[in-house]
N, C-alpha and C positions, 0 to 999 in steps of 0.2 A: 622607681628604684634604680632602673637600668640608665635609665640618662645622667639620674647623680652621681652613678659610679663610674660611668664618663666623665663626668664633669669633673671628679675628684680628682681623676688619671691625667688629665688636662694642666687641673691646676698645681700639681704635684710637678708633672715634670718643664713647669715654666719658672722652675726654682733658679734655673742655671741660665737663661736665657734674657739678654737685656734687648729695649729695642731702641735704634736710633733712629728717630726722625730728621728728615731735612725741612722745614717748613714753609721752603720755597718753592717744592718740588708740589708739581701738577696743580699747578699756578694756585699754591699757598692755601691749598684746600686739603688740608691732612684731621682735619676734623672728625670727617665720620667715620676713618677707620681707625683714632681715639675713643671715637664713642665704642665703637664694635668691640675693640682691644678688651675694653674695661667690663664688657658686658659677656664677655666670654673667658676671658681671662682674673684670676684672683688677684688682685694688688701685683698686678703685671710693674717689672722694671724696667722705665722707657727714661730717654732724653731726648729733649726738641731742640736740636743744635742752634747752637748760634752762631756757630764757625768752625773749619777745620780744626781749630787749633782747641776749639772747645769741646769736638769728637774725639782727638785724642787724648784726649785729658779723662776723661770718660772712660773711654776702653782699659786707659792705663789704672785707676782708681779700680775699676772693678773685674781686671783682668784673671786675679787670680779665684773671685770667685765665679765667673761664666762661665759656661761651654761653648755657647753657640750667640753671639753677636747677631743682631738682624738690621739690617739697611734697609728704612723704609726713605726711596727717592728713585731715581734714575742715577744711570753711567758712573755719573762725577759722584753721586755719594756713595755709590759700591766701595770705588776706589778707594776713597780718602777711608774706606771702614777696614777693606780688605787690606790696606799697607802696614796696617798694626798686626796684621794676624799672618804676614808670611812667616813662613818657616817654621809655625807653629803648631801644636796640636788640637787649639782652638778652632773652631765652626764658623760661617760666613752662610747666612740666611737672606732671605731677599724678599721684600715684599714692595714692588714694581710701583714705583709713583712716577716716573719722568717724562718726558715727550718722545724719545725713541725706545726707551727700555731694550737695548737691543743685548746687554748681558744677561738679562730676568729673561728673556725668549730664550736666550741659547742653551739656560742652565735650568729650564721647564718651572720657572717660577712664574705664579700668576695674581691676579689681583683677586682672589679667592682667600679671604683669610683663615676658614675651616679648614682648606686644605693646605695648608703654611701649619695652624696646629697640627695635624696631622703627620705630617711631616719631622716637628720638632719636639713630639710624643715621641717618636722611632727614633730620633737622634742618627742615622744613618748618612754616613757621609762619604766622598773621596775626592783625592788631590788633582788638582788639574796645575796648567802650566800657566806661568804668567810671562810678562818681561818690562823690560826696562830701557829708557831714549833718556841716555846722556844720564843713566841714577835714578831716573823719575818711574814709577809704578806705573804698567796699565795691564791693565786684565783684560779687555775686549777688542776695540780699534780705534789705531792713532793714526791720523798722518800730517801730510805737511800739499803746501800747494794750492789747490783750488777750495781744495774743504777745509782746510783750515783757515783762508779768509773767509771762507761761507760760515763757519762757526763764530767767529770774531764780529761780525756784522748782523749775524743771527741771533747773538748774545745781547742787540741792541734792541732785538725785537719782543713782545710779550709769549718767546715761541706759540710751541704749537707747527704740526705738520706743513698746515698752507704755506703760512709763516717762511718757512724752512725752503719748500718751492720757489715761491716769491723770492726768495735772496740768493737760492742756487740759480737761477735761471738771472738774475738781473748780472747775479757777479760773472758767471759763465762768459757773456758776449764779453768784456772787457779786461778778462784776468790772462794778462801773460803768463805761458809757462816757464816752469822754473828749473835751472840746470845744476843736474847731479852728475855729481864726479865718485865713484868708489876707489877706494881705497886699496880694496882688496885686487890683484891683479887679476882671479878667475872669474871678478864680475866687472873689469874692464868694457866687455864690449857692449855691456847696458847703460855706459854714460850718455847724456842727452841729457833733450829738453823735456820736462814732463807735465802736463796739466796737474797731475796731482801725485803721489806720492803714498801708500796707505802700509802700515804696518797690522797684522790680523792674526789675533790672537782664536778670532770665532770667525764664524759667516759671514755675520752682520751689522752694518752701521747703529741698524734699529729700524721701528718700523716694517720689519721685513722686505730691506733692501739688504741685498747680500749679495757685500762686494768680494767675497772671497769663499765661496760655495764649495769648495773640497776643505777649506782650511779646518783642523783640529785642536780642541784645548788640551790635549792631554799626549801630542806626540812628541813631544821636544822640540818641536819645530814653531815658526810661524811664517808667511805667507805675509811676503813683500809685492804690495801690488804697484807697478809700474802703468798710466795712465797716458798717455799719448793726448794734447789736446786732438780732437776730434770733429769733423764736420756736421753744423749744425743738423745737416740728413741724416746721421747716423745715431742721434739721442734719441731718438723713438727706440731704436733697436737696443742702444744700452739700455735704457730704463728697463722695457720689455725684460732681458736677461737680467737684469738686477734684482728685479723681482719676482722671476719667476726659478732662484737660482741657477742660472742656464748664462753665467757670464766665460768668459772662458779665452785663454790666450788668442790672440790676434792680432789684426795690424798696427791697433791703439793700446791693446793691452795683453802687459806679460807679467808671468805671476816667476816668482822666486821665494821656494819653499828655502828658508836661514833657520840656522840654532842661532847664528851670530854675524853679525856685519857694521862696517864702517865705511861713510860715506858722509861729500859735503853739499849742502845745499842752499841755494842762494836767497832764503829767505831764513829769519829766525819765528817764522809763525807758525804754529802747529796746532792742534788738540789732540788730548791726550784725554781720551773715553769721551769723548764729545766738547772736553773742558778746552778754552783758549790757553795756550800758554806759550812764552817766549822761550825760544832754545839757541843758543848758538851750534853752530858746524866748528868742528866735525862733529856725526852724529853716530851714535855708537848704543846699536842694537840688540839687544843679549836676552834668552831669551832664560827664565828660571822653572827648570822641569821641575812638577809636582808639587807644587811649594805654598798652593794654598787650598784648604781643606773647605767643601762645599756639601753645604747639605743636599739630600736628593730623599 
């Protein structure tokens, strides 16, 4: 009697609640938390996207009757879920399929689906901060430079962490650093060449590498990491600090907490939440306080 009156409360309040799937994500194997979805949930309302433009079509259709949106994928499908729902007083759920997942870590979301129901029984949420490169949405971390060739060539691979090693480390020895000019005159004296380049909305890339260990979602700020290329003796030590959160300004790297900044860079390659994409300079950093609602 007690677990059907669970059950009931369950399926009662997955009235308001749609799920998106990406069917790409955790290499095209979304099946068995379909199966679980259906066997736990009553005539659950889900879509298995078939393209961005197919996810907002979706949202839009049935925005007026959800509360809470759920993104089942990694980084890049958060995003494309979360840009329908800034500003709004609509919900953003997360159920972690990707290779780094490093938004679903930051925001205690886990590959646990009882407690995801649990979760969106309580309906309990609050706003955190996003921001935007040159218009474009990212919620986690973007940057430009060495990782965003390592993602562009990564994208070529069946990821996967190894994967991700393998092509950091091949493009490392040969990736010239790239020169930034700002704009603004009180960050004049950090023009230079830079190995990489990262904008940081949270900690971490994913994986629990965390290139930005003090950064906050929810201060108005974000956390501009400047990257120095660096001597191959001293990547033991970064990695070491990268993942043990212990990175921290130094000779190679310096952090600059921004609401806002302008600056050009001599490459148009970037990722945005782990996704490739082409941007021209100038590049124009802004960041949007509280502006998307997160279940917890």
């Amino acid at each position: 009697m007690l677990s059907n009156l669970k059950a009931f409360f369950i399926f009662a309040s997955m009235e308001k609640v749609a799920f998106i799937i990406n069917p790409f994500s955790a290499k095209r194997n979304y099946q068995p938390f379909l199966t679980e979805l259906h066997a736990k949930v009553k005539n659950p309302l889900y879509y298995i996207s078939e393209s961005i433009l197919g996810t907002d079509d979706f949202i839009h259709n049935h925005f007026d009757e959800i509360d809470i949106f759920v993104a089942i994928g990694g980084d890049g499908t958060i995003s494309t879920v979360a840009r329908n729902l800034i500003n709004t007083q609509k919900i953003l759920a997360i159920f972690p399929a990707g290779s780094g997942n490093g938004f679903s870590n930051e925001t205690n979301f886990s590959k646990n689906l009882d407690e995801l129901l649990e979760k969106l029984k309580r309906k309990k949420s609050r706003k955190i901060d996003t921001f935007t490169i040159n218009g474009r949405l990212s919620i986690n971390v973007s940057g430009t430079g060495f990782d965003g060739k390592v993602v562009k060539e990564f994208e070529k691979t069946t990821r996967g962490f190894k994967n991700y090693i393998k092509v950091s480390l091949k493009t490392f020895f040969k990736y010239k650093p790239k020169k930034v000019k700002f704009l603004d005159e009180k960050y004049k004296e950090y023009d230079g060449k830079y190995l990489m380049v990262n904008i940081a909305n949270t900690r971490q890339f994913g994986n629990n590498a965390y290139i930005a260990p003090h950064a906050s979602k929810s201060d108005g700020l974000v956390d501009m990491v400047l990257v120095k290329k660096f001597p191959i003796t001293y990547s033991p030590l970064f990695a070491f600090r990268m993942f043990t959160k212990k990175l921290k300004d130094d000779n190679y790297i310096t952090y600059l907490p921004v609401s806002e900044v302008e600056f050009k860079v001599n490459t148009k390659n970037w990722h945005i939440d782990g996704e490739f994409n082409k941007i021209k300079s100038p590049i124009h950093v802004k960041v949007q306080p509280s502006s998307l609602n997160i279940l917890i």
